[in-house]
C-alpha positions in Angstrom: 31.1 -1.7 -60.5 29.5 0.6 -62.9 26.7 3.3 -62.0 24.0 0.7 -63.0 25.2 -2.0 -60.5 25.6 0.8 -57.6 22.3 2.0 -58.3 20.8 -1.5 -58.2 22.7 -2.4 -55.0 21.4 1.2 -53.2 18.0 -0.2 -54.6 18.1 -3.7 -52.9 19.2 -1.8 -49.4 16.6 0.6 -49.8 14.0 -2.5 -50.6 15.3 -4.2 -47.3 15.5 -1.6 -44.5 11.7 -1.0 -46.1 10.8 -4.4 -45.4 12.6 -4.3 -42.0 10.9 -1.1 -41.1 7.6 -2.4 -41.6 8.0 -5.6 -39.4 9.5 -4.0 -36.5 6.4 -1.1 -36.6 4.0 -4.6 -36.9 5.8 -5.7 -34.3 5.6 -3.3 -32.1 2.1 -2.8 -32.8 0.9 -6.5 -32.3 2.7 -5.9 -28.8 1.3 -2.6 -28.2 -2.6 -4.7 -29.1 -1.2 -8.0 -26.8 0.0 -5.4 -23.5 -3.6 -3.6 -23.8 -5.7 -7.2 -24.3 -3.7 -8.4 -21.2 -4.4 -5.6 -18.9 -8.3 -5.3 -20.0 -8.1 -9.1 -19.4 -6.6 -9.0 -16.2 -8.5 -6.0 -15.0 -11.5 -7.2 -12.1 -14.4 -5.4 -11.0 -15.7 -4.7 -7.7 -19.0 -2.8 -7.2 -20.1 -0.5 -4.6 -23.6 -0.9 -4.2 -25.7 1.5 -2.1 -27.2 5.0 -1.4 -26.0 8.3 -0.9 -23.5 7.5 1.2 -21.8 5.1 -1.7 -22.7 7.5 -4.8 -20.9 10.3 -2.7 -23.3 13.1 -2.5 -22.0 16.4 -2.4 -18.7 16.0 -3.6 -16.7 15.5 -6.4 -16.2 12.3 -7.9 -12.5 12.4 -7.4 -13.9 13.0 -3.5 -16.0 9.7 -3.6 -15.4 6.3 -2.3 -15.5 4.2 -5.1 -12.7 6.5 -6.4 -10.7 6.6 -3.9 -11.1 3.2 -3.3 -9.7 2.2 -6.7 -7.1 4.6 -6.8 -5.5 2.7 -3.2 -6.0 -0.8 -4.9 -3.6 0.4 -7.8 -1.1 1.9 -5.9 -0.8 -0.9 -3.9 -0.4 -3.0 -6.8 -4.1 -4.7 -7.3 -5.3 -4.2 -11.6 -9.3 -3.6 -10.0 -11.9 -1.1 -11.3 -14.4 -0.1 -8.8 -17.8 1.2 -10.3 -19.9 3.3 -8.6 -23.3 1.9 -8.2 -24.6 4.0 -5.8 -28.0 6.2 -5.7 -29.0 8.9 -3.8 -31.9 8.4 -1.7 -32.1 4.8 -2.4 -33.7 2.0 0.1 -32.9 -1.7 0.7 -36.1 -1.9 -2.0 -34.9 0.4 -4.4 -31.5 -2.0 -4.8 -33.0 -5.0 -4.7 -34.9 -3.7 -7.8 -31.8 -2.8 -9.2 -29.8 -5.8 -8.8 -29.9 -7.2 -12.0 -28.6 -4.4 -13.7 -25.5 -4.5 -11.0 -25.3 -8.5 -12.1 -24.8 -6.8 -15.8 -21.6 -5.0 -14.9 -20.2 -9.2 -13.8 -18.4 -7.9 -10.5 -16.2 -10.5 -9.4 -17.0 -8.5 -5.7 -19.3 -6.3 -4.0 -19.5 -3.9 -1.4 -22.9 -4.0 -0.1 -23.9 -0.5 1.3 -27.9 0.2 2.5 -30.5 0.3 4.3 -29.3 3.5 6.6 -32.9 5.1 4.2 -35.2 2.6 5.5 -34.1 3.1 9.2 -34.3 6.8 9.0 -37.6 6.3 7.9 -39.0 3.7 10.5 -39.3 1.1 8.0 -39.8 -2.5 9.5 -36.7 -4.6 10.3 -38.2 -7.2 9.7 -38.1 -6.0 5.4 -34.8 -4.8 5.5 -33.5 -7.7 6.7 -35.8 -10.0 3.4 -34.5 -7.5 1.2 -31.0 -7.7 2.0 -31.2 -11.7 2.5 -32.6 -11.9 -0.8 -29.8 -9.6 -2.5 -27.2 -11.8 -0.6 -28.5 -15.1 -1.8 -28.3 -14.0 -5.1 -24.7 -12.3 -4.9 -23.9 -15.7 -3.6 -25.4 -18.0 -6.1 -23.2 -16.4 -8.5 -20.1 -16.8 -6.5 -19.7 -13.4 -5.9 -17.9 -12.5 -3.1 -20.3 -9.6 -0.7 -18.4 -7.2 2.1 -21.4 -6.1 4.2 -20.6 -2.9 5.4 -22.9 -2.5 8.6 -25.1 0.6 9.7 -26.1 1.7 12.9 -29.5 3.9 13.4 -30.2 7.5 15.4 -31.1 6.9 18.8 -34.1 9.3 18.7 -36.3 6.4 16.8 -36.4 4.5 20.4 -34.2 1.9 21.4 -36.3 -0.8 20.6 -36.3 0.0 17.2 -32.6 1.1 17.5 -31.6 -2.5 18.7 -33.5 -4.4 15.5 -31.7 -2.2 13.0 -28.3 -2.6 14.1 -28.4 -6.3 14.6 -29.5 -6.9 11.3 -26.0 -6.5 9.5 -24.2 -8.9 12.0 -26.9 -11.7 12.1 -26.6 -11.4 8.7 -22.8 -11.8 8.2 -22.9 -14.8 10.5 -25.4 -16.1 8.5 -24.0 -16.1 5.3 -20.1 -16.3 6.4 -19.8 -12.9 4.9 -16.5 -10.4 5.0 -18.2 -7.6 7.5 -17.3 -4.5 8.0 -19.0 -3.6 11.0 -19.9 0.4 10.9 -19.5 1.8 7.3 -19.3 5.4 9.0 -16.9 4.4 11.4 -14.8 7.5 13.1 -16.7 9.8 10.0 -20.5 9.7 12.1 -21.1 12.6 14.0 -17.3 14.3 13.6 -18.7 17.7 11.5 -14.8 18.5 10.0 -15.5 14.9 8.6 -19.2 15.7 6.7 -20.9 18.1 5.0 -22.8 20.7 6.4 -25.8 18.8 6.5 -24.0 16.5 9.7 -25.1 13.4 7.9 -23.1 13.1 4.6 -19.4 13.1 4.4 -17.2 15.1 3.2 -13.7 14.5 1.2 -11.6 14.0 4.4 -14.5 11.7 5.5 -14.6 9.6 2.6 -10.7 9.1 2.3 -11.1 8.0 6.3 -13.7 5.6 5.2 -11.5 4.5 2.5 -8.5 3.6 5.2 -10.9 1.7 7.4 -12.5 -0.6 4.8 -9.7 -1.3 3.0 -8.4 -4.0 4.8 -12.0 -6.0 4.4 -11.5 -5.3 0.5 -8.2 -7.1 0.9 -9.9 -9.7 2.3 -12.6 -9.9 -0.1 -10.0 -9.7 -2.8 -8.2 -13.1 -1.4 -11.6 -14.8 -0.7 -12.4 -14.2 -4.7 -8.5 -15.7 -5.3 -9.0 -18.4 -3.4 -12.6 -19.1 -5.2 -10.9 -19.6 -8.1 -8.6 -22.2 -7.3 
């Protein structure tokens, strides 16, 4: 073969790994695109709807329990995003005003977390309880699956008072046939290694405690939503 015939065969093997080389980088790349599409796909939301207590003041947001919450549902295997729809201060009002916004953000679940404000603040039962019924109903309507977490009030408002506020969250549940997680601060309330100096807030150890106890009603929430789909 002369020097014109080797340089046209180098040529045609150059001209085919070229050609070779592309496709496998399209290749890769369309199934680079397709793994990322399938995981946003896949991916469900959960919000955490609430006050202080859900926003996580005083800590870091690696501290809070929206965070901490998703960061557990990974490792054990579950593709959800948990956002963070808490506000400081907030009463049963103040999310009910907010809850079409949180309908924006399509949660598949949420994790209804309020009303502790209102009772620190002698507001009538008798409201919390409409505006929480009415944030329910619409939760529902959607077929959105609600976890009430449940609060309990400081004795010093009388126990009269006292006995309204806390039944609230359980007549409720029974009510609607919701997941219920009784006491949202339960074994964080009053423990001061658990909170922030303030007594009523927690702290990072206190949220990751809150984390463990709720978890198993998320789970539960989780296979309620599975099963709604079916």
């Amino acid at each position: 073969m002369g020097q014109d015939g080797e340089k046209m065969v180098r040529r045609y093997y150059l001209i085919v790994f070229c050609i070779l080389f592309f496709l496998a980088g399209c290749g890769e790349e369309d199934k680079r695109e397709k793994e990322t599409t399938v995981f946003t796909e896949e991916q469900r939301i959960i919000v955490a709807a609430g006050d202080s207590l859900t926003f996580g003041y005083g800590v870091s947001e690696e501290e809070k329990y929206p965070y901490l919450l998703e960061e557990k549902l990974r490792e054990s295997g579950y593709n959800y995003r948990v956002i963070n729809a808490g506000v400081s201060a907030e009463t049963s009002s103040g999310l009910l005003s907010r809850l079409e916004w949180i309908l924006t953000l399509q949660p598949e679940i949420v994790i209804l977390e309020t009303g502790a404000n209102d009772g620190l603040r002698g507001i009538d039962p008798g409201l919390i309880e409409e505006n929480l019924q009415k944030i329910i109903t619409s939760l529902l309507e959607r077929d959105i699956v609600v976890l009430l977490a449940g609060m309990k009030m400081v004795w010093n408002l009388g126990p009269f008072y006292v006995k309204q506020f806390d039944n609230i969250y359980p007549k409720l549940a029974e009510e609607y046939k919701l997941i219920f997680f009784p006491f949202f601060l339960q074994g964080v309330a009053m423990q001061s290694s658990l909170n922030l100096p303030d007594g009523i807030h927690p702290n990072g150890q206190g949220y990751e405690k809150i984390v463990d106890n709720i978890f198993p009603y998320v789970l539960d929430a989780i296979v309620e939503n599975e099963n709604n789909e079916r």
